[in-house]
N, C-alpha and C positions, 0 to 999 in steps of 0.2 A: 184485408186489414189495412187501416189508413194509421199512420204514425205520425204523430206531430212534434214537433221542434220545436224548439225558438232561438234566437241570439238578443239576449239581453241583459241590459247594465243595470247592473248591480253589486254595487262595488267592485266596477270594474265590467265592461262586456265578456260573457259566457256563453258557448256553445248547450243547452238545454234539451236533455230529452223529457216529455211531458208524459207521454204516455199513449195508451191506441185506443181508438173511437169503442174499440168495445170492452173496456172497465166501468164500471159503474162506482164511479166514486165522486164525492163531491168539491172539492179541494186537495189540492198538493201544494206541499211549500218546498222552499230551499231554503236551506238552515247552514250558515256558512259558519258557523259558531259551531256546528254539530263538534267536530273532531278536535276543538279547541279544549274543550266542556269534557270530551271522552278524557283526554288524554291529563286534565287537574284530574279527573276521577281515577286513575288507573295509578296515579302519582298519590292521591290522596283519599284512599276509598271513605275516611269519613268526612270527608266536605260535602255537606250537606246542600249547599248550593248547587254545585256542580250534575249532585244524586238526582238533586228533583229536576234540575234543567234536563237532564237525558234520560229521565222520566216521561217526561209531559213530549221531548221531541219523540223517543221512538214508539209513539202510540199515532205519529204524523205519518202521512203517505208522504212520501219524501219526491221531488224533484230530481232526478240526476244529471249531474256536471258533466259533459262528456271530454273523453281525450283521447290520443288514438288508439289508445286499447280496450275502449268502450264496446261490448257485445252489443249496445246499440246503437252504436254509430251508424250516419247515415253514408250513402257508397259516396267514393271519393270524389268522383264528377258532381254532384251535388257540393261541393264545400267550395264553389268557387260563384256558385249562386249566393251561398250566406256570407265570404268573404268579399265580394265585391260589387258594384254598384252597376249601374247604366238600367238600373230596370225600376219599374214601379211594381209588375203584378207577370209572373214569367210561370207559364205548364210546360214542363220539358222532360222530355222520354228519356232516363235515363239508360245507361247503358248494360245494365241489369235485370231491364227490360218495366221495371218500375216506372211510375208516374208520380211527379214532385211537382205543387203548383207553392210559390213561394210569394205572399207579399212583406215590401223592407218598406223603411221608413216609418212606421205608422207610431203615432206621435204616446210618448209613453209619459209615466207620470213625473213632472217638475221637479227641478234637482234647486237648492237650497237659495240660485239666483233665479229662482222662476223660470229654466229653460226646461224645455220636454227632451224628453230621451228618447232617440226616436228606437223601434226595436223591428226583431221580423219574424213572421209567423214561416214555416215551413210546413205542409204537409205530403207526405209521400205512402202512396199505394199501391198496394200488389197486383190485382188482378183485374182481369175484365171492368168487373162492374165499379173497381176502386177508379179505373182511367176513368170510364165515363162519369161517375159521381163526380170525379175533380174537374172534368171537360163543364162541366154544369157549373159548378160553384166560381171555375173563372170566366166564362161567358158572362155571368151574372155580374162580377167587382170588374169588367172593363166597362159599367155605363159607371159614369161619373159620379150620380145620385147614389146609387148601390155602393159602390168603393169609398163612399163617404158615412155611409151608415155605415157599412163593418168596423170602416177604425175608429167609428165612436165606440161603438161596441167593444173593439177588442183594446181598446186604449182601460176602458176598465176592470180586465181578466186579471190583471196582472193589481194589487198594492201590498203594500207592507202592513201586517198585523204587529198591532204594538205589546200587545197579550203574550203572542208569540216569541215576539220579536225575530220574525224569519219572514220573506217576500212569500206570497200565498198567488196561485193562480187557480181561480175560479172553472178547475175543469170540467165540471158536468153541463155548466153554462154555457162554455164555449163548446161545446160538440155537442147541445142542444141544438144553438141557433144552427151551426153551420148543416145540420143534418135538418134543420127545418127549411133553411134553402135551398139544398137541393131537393129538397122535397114539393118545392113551390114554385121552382124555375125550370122553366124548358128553354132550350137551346131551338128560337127558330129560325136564326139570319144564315148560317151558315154551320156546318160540320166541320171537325178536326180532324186532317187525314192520318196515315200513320206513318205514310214515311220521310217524316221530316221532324226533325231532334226535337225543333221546341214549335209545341202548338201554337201557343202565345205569349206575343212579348207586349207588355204596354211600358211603353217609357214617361218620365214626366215633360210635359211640354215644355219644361226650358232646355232641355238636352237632346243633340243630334243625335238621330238615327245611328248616320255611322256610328258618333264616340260610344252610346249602349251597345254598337253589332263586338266591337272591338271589346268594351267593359271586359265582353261575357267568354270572351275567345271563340266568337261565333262566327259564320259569314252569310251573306243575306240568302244564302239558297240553302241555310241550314232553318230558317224560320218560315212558318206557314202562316201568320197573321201578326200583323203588328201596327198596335194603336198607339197614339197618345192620352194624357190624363183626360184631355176633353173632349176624350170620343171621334178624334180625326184619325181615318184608316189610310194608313199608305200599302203600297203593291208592295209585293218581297220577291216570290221568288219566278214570277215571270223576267227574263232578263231586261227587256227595253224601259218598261215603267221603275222597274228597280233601280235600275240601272241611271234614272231620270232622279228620282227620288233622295238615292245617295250623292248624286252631285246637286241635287238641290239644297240637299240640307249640307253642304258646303260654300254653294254659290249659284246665281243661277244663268251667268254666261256660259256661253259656249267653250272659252278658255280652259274654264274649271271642268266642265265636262270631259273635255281631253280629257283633265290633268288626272281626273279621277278613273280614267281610264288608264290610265300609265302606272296608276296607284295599282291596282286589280293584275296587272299585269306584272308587274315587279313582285306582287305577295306569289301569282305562282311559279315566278323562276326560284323566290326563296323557298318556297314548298320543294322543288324539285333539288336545289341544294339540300339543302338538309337529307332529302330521304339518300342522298348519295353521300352524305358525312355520316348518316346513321348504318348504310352498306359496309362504307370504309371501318366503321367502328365496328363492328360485328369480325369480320375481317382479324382485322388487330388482336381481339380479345382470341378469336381462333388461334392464331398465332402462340398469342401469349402461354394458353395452355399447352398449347402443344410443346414451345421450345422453350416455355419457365422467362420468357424475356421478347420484349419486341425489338 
């Protein structure tokens, strides 16, 4: 089963559960008015306004808002994908053993000064064939061409019904195409191995390696491919070329190379602290129970 997401603005950015590739429905909306409309009715059961708005909405397949006590929330290592940036297009093995390929940014529809919203698709998979269907569909959005035709496409899933008056996303359209690419795309340059967190990462070419390795709270031996938006591959997790790569995309003397070697080298003495402040804390709290006080 593939579950889809999204994070996007409307009145206000919202975490979104859309729904799983296998409902056959044609549209969903989110009706932010819904519990507005419930609660003049419950206050006023003959407002007849109110009667037929929650009428007409609960004959709608609804949308859900999520929050942390959402049954369908997605696992917690995912929320730092749809919280933060450094990525254009990222498949990462979660640690529930799930596969999540996420694209942000993709330019959503113009708010009252002509700016785009920009929003982000999430989708996350259970099993075998869900990893390799998503291994397919992001092979496919790291060629430039392809990652341009999606977000036209998906820039139009999402507008607001004026009938309704609630934001509408075109779900059957959207898990048409995406099931019709993976149905047309084969993976031939290279395979996704499996022991390493995030299959693929594409950053946009105006942003360094590092600063996306960093975004994500990743390190470069946690990533098994990683592009830029114009289809330029850099090494990851061989050490020398990596290792080349990340002081390049800082500087490319020799200096900087140290420096970024002192960098690498100072994150695992702080690694080695902490797991010795998190010993010592263990410790303490033992204590604590035991004698009501440290």
């Amino acid at each position: 089963m593939i579950r889809i997401y999204s994070y996007y603005n409307h009145g206000g950015f919202k975490d979104m559960y859309l729904g799983t590739f296998d409902e056959d429905v044609d549209v969903k909306y989110f009706i932010p008015l819904y519990k507005v409309y419930e609660k003049r009715l419950a206050e006023n059961p003959n407002d007849k306004k109110s009667a037929d708005k929650i009428t007409l909405w609960s004959s709608l397949v609804k949308i859900k808002e999520l929050n942390k006590n959402s049954s369908e929330a997605y696992p917690q290592d995912a929320s730092i994908v749809i919280s933060h940036s450094g990525y254009k297009i990222m498949l990462k093995q979660l640690q529930n053993g799930t596969t999540l390929l996420a694209v942000r940014d993709i330019p959503g529809h113009a708010d009252e000064f002509n700016r785009p919203s920009p929003f982000a698709v999430m989708l996350i998979g259970d099993g075998k064939q869900e990893y390799k269907n998503l291994c397919i569909l992001a092979d496919y959005l790291k060629n430039k061409e392809n990652l341009s035709l999606f977000e036209t496409f998906c820039s139009g899933v999402f507008e607001h019904d004026i009938k309704v008056n609630a934001l509408q996303f075109h779900f059957k359209e959207f898990v048409s195409e995406v099931k019709d690419i993976i149905s047309k795309h084969e993976i031939k340059e290279e395979k996704f191995i499996n022991d390493r967190k995030v299959k693929l990462i594409v950053i946009p070419e105006t942003l360094k390696a590092i600063d996306a390795i960093r975004e994500q709270g990743l390190t470069k031996y946690d990533i098994e491919l990683l592009y830029d938006t114009s289809g330029k591959k850099y090494p990851t997790h061989d050490e020398n070329p990596t290792r080349n790569h990340v002081a390049h995309s800082i500087a490319t003397n020799k200096e900087s190379c140290n420096n970024e070697k002192d960098i690498w080298a100072y994150a695992r003495s702080l690694e080695v602290m902490i797991q010795g402040l998190e010993a010592r804390i263990s410790i303490l709290e033992g204590n604590s129970n035991t004698n009501g006080k440290i």
